[in-house]
Every structure is written in C-alpha cells, then in structure tokens.
C-alpha positions in Angstrom: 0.0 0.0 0.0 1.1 3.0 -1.2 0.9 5.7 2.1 1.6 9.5 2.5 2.1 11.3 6.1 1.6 14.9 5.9 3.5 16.5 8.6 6.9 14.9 9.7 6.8 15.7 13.4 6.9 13.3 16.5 3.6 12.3 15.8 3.7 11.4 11.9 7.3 10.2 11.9 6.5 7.3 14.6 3.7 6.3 12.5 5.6 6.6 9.1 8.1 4.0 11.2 6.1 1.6 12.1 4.0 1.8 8.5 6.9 1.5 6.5 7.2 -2.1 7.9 4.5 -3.0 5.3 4.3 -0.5 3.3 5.5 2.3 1.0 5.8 5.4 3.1 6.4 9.0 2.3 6.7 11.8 4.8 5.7 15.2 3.6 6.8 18.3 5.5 8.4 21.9 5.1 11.2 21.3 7.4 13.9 20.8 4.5 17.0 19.7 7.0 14.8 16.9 8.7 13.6 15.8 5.0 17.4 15.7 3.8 18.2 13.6 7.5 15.9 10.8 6.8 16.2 10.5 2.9 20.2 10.3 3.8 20.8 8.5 6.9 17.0 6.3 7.4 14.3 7.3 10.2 15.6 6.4 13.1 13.0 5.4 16.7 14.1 4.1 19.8 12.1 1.3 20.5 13.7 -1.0 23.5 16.6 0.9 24.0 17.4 0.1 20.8 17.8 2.6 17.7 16.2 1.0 14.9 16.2 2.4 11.3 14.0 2.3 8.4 14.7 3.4 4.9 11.9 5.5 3.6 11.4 8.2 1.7 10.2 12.0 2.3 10.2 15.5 0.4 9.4 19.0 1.1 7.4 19.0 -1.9 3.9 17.8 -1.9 3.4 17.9 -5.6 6.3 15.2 -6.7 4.5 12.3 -4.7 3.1 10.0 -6.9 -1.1 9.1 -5.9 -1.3 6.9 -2.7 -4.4 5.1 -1.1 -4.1 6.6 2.0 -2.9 10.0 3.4 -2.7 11.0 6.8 -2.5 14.2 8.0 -0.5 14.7 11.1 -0.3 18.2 11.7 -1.1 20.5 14.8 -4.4 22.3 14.3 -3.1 25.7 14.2 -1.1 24.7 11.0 -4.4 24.1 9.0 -5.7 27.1 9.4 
C-alpha cells in the first residue's frame, strides 16, 4: 500500500516508522533539513533501547509524490488554518 504522512513531526514520523514495515511510506513536510536527514541516513526510533532504522522516503514537496491510497495528516491544528 502505497501511504503519505503529511506533517513529519513526533507524531507522523512514529507512525511513518512503524507503517513503513509494510508499506510504502512517504513523509511530507516543510522542514527541508529533517527531509534531507531521513532521505540520507533512514528514520531512526528508539524502541527497546534500541535505535532501529528504516529506509523511507520523504520530500518538502507535496506535488512530486506519486497518488497513494491513503494519506494522513498529522499536523497541529493551528497549522491548517
């Protein structure tokens, strides 16, 4: 299943994690140097007291991401207005 989280934060990048297990993930958000940290080095969670990394993909820009069948939106309220 093809999935898009909208909004990077704490909130959409644990989710992005744990969906990327089964699925292809990608994170959209405007903070460019957290975009360029997870497209080169992987999101990484501590889970365990273990850091675990996933390879996944995210971009700044919403328009390059091919249709998905699900997007979630995981940003605070004030941002929507």
């Amino acid at each position: 299943m093809n999935i898009a989280i909208i909004g990077a934060g704490a909130l959409g990048s644990v989710i992005g994690f744990h969906l990327a297990a089964g699925s292809n993930v990608i994170l959209i958000d405007l903070w460019a140097e957290h975009v360029h940290a997870i497209n080169s080095g992987g999101l990484r969670c501590l889970i365990d007291n273990k850091e675990r990394v996933v390879t996944l993909s995210a971009t700044t820009d919403p328009s390059s991401v091919e249709p998905v069948e699900v997007a979630l939106i995981t940003v605070k309220a004030a941002q929507t207005a």
